[in-house]
C-alpha positions in Angstrom: -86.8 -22.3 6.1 -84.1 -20.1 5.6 -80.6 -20.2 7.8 -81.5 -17.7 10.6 -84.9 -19.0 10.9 -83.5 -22.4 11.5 -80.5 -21.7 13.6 -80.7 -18.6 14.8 -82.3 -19.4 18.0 -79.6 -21.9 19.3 -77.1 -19.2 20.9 -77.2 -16.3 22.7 -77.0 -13.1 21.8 -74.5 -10.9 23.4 -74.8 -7.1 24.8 -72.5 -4.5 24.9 -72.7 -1.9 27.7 -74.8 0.6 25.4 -77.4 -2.0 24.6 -76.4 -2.7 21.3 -76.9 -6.5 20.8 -74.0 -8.4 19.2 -75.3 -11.1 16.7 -74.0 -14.9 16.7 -73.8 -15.8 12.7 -72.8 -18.6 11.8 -74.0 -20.7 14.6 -75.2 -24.2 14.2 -77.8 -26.5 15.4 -76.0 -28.2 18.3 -77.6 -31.4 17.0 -75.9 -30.6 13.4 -72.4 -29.5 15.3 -72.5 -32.7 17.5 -72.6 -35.2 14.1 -69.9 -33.1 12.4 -67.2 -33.4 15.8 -68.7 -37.8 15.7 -68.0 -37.5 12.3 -64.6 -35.6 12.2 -62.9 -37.4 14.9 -63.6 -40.8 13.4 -61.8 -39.0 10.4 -58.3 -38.3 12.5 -59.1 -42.0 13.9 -59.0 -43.2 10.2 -56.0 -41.6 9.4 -54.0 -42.8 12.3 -55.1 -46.6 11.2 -54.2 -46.0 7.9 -50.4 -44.4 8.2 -50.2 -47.9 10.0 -51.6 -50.2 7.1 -53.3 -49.4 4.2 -56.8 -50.2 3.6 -59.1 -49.6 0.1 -62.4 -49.2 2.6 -60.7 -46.8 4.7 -58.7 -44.8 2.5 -62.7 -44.4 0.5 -64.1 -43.4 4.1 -61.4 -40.9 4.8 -62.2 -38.8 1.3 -65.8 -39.1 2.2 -65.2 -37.7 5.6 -62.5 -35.0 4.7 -64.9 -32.4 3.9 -66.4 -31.9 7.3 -63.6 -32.9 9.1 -61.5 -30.0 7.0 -64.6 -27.3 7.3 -65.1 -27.7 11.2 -61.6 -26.8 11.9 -62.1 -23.6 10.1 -65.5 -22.9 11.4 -63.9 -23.5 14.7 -60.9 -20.8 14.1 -63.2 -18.6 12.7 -65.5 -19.7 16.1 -62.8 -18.8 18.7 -62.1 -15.4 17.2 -65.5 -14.1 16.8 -66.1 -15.0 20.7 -62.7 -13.2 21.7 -64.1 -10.1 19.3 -67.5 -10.4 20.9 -65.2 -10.4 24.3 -63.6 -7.2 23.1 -66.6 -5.6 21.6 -68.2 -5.7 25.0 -65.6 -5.2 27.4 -66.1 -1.9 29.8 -61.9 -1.7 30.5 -61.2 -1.3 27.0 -61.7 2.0 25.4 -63.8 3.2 23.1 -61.8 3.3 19.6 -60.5 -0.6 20.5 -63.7 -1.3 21.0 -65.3 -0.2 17.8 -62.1 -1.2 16.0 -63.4 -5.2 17.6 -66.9 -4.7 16.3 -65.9 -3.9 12.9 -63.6 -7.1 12.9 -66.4 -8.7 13.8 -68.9 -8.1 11.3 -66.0 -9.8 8.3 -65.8 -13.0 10.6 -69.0 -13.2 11.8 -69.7 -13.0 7.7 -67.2 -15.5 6.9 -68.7 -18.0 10.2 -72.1 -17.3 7.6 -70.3 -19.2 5.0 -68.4 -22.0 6.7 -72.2 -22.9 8.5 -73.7 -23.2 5.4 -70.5 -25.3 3.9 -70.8 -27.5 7.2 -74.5 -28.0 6.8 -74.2 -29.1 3.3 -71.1 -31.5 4.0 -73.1 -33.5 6.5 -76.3 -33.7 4.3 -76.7 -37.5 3.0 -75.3 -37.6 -0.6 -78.3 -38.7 -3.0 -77.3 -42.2 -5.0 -78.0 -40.2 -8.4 -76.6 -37.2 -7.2 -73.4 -37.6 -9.4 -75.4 -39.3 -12.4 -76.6 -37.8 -15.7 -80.2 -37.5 -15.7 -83.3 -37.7 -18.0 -86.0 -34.5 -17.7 -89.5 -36.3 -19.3 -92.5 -33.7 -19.4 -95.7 -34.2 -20.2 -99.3 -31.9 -20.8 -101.3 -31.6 -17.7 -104.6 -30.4 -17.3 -105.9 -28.0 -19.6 -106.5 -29.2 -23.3 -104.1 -27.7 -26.3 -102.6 -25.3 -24.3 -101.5 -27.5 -21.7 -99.5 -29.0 -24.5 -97.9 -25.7 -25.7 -97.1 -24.7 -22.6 -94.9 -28.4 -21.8 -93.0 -27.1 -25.3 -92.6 -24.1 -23.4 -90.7 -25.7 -20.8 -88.9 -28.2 -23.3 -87.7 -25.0 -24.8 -86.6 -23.5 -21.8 -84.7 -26.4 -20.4 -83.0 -26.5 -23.5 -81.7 -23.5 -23.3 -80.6 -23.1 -19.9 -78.6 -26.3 -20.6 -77.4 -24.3 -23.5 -76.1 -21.1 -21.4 -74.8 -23.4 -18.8 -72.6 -25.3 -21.6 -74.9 -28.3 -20.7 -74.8 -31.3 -23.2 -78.2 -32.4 -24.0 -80.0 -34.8 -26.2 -83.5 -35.0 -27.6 -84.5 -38.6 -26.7 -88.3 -38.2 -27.5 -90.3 -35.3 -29.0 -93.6 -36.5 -30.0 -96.0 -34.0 -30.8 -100.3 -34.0 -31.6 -100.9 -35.3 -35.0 -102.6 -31.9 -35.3 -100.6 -30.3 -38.3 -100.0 -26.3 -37.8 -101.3 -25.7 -34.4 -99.2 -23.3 -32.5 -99.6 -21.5 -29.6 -98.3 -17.6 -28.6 -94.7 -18.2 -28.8 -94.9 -20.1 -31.7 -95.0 -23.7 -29.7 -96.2 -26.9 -30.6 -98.8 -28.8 -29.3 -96.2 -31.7 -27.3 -97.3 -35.1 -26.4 -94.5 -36.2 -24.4 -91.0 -35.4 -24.4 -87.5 -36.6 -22.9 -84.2 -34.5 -23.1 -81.0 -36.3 -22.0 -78.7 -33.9 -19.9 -75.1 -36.0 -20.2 -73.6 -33.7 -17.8 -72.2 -35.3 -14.4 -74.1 -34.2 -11.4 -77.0 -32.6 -13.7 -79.1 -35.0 -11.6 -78.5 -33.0 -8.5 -79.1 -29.7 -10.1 -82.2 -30.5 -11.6 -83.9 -33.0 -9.2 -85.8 -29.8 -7.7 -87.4 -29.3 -11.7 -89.6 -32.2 -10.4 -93.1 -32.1 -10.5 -96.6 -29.8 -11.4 -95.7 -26.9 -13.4 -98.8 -24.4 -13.7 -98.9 -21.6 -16.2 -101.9 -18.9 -16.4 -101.9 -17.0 -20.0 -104.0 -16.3 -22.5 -104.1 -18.3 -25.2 -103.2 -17.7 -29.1 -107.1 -18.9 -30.0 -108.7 -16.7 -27.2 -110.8 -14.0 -28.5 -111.9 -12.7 -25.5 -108.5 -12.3 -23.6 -109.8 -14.4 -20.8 -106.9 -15.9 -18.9 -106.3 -19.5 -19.1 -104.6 -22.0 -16.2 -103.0 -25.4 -17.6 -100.2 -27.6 -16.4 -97.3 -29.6 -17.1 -95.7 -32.3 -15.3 -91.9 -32.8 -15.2 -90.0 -35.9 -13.8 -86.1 -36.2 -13.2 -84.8 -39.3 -13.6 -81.3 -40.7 -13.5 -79.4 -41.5 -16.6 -76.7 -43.4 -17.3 -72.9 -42.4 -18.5 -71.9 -45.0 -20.3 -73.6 -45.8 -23.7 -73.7 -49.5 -23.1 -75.6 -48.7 -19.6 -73.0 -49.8 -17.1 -71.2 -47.7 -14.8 -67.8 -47.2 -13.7 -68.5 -46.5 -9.9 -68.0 -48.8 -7.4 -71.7 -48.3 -5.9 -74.0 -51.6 -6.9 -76.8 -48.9 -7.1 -75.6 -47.8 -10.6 -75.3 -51.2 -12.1 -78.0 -53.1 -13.8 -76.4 -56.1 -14.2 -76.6 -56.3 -10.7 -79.9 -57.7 -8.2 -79.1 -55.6 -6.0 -79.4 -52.4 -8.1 -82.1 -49.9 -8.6 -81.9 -50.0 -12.0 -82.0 -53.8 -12.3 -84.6 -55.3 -14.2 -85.7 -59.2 -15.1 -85.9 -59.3 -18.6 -88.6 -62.0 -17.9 -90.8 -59.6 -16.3 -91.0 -57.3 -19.6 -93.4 -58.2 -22.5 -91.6 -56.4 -25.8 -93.8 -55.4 -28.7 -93.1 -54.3 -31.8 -95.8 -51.8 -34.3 -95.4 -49.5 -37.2 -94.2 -46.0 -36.2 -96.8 -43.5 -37.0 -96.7 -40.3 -38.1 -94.3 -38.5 -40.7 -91.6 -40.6 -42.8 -92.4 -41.5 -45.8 -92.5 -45.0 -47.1 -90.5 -46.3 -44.6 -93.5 -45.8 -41.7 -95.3 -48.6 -43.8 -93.0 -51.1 -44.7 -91.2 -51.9 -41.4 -91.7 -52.6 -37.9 -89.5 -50.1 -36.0 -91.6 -48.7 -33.4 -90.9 -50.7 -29.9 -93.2 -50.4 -26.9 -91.8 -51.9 -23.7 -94.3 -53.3 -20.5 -92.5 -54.2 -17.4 -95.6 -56.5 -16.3 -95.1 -56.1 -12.3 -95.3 -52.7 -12.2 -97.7 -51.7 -15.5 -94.9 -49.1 -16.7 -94.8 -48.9 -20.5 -92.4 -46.8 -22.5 -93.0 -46.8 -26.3 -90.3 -45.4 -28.5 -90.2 -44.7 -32.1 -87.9 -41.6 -32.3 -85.5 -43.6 -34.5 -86.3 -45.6 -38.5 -84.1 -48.1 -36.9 -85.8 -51.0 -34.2 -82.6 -51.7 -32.6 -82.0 -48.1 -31.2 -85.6 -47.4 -30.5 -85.5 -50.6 -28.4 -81.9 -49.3 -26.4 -83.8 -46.1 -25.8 -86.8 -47.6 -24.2 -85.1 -50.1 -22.2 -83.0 -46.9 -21.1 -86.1 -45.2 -20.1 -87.7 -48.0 -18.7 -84.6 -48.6 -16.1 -84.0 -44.6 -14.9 -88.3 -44.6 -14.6 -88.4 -48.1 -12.1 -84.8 -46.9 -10.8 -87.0 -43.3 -9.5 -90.1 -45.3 -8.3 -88.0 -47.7 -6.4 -85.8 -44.6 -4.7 -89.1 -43.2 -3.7 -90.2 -46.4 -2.7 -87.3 -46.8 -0.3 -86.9 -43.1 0.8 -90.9 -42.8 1.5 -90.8 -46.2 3.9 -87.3 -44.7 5.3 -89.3 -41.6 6.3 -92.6 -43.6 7.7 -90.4 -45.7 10.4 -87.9 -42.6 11.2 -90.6 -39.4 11.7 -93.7 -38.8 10.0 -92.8 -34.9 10.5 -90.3 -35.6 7.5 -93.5 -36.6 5.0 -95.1 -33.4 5.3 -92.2 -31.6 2.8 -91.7 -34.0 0.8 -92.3 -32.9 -3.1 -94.6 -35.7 -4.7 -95.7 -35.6 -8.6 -98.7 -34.0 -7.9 -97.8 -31.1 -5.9 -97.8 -27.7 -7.3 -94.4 -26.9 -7.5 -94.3 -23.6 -9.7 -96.3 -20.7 -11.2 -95.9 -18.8 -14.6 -98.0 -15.7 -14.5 -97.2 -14.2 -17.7 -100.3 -11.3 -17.2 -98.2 -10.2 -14.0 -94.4 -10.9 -15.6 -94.0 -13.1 -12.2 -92.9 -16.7 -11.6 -93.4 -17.8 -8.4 -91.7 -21.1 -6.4 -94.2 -22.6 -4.2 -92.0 -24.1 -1.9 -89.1 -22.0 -1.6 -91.6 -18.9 -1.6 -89.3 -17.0 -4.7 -91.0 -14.6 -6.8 -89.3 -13.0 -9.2 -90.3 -10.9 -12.6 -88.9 -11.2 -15.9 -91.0 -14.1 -16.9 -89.2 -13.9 -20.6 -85.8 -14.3 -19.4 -87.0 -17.1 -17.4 -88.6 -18.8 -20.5 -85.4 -18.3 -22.6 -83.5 -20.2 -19.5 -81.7 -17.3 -18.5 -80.1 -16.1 -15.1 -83.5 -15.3 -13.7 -84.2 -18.9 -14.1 -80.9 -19.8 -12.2 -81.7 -17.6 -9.3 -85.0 -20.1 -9.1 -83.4 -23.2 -9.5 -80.6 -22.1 -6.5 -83.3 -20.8 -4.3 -85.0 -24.3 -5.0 -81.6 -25.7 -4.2 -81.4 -23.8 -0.5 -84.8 -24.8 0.5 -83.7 -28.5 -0.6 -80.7 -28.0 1.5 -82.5 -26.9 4.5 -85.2 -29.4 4.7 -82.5 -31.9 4.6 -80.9 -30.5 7.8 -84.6 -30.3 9.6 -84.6 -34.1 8.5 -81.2 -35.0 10.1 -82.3 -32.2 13.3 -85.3 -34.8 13.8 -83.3 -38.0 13.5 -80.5 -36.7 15.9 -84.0 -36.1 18.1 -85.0 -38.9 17.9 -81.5 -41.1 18.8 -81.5 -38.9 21.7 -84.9 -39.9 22.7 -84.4 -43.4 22.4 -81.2 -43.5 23.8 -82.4 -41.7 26.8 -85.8 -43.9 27.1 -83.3 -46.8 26.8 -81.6 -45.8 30.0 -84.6 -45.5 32.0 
């Protein structure tokens, strides 16, 4: 849902004598602009305490409130003169030159109230816990045979290289392709079994968590002699990584600690069964004489990750405990957040992206890519392969329609506080 379509309706629209309307943008939900002014003056509360004594806690809930706090002051300026423009703009006793003069003031601040409404929507969305955090793309072949498999290279190859553009540090953690030796597809892919790429980046979590789920391509394949068009899939998860080597982290939040209960990534190492095999594959004489492949079961859950990237056991073994943690860290998120949307609104459910929705289309016939659930299509499907700015136009438009469906999600819990403040009164 774009801006207008979700907060357009919540003013009114002014008239001038000719009939010409007068638009309100930058207007917010009053649901949305209620939060920020709960949430701003608790801010100048905060401050007040702390210029009195000084407080860790408070001093941390100040920064965190800052941002809203610092943007509803300006969207209020900005506020006060587009209605005294609007006044202007309008007014019969002024004459016609001031008038115009008013309405072309207007149009600059009622532009920069655009802005500031979209910075305050985005300062009052809930910050994700992996938001900050590193993060772990892992794609795998969907449906349809060998090409399924070239086409998740395809999308190795692309992410790759949008990392590389962005100045993106990435990491091959797993590449493991068929056994089949000299299959290719149309761009020259290989035929991928499974793969993870490391993005060691700060905050790559939050750009990528929209990458997330069914890819679908429709192509023809290298080995098609007709030219009949093919459909196949790939599926891609985003998973938090860690920044340190060693697994811990240096923020404050439990969340990001597995050496801590209470943390997503925690794990019992008692509830893991550890096996060890022979790596297969290419490697000469070293695949046969030692034991360096590692497959890891966390037993409650069933979730195996096998790893034999490496000729040595002991890094294979860090690798897939890494994996192993950011995978049960995701499920138990998604655990939390789907419950957290069952008792707050079962409206919320109906948007929310799961690993088997159809997220994405590559039409290569038609040059298009299409974004199922921000509604994008755009052309110049080979600059989207090679990860270039037609692929960041995607990925921001994916970003948007993130952004908005978390401010329909806040619209319905300020709904319903309402409601059951006001059933509590009767």
């Amino acid at each position: 849902m774009s801006r207008g379509s979700l907060v357009g309706r919540f003013l009114p629209v002014l008239v001038t004598e000719s009939g010409d309307s007068i638009g309100t943008a930058g207007s917010v939900p009053p649901a949305l602009l209620e939060r920020a002014r709960r949430i701003t003056a608790e801010h100048s509360q905060l401050k007040c305490a702390l210029e009195n004594t000084f407080d860790s806690k408070t001093a941390k809930r100040i920064g965190e409130t800052q941002g809203v706090a610092q943007t509803l002051t300006e969207w209020d300026e900005a506020q006060r003169a587009a209605d005294e423009l609007r006044s202007m703009a309008s007014a019969t006793e002024e004459d016609a030159e001031l008038r115009q003069l008013a309405r072309e003031e207007l149009d600059a601040t009622e532009t920069r109230l655009g802005g500031l409404a979209d910075r305050l929507s985005e300062s009052l969305m809930p910050k994700h816990p992996f938001g900050d955090m590193p993060c772990l793309l892992e794609l795998r072949p969907g449906p349809g045979g060998l090409e399924g498999r070239f086409f998740t290279d395809s999308l190795f190859r692309m992410y790759q290289n949008y990392c590389s553009r962005l100045g993106y540090r990435s990491r091959i953690v797993k590449y493991e392709t068929s056994e089949s030796i000299g299959d290719t597809g149309t761009s020259g892919e290989l035929a991928l079994q499974e793969a993870v790429l490391e993005i060691q980046n700060t905050g790559a979590y939050d750009l990528f968590r929209g990458e997330a789920g069914i890819h679908r391509v429709q192509r023809v394949p290298a080995t098609e002699s007709k030219g009949r068009t093919h459909t196949s899939a790939a599926a891609v998860w985003v998973l938090p990584s860690f920044s340190d080597a060693d697994g811990s982290s240096s923020s404050e939040d439990t969340a990001q600690n597995y050496d801590d209960p209470e943390s997503l990534f925690y794990i019992n190492s008692a509830d893991v069964r550890t096996e060890t095999m022979r790596a297969r594959g290419a490697g000469g004489q070293h695949v046969n004489k030692t034991e360096s492949a590692i497959r890891l079961t966390h037993i409650p859950t069933g979730t195996v990750v096998s790893m034999q990237d490496s000729r040595s056991q002991h890094s294979n073994r860090e690798t897939a405990w890494k994996i192993l943690r950011s995978r049960l860290a995701q499920r138990r998120r998604e655990e939390r957040e789907a419950e957290a949307r069952r008792l707050r609104d079962a409206v919320l459910s109906k948007s929310q992206v799961t690993r088997t929705d159809k997220i994405r289309t590559y039409n290569y016939s038609q040059d298009r890519v299409t974004d199922h659930r921000c509604g994008l299509d755009v052309h110049n499907l080979p600059d989207v392969m090679e990860g270039g700015e037609t692929l960041s136009r995607i990925i921001e438009a994916v970003r948007i329609w993130q952004r908005d469906r978390d401010v329909q999600a806040i619209l319905a819990e300020e709904e319903a506080d309402a409601a059951g403040k006001l059933k509590g009164k009767k």
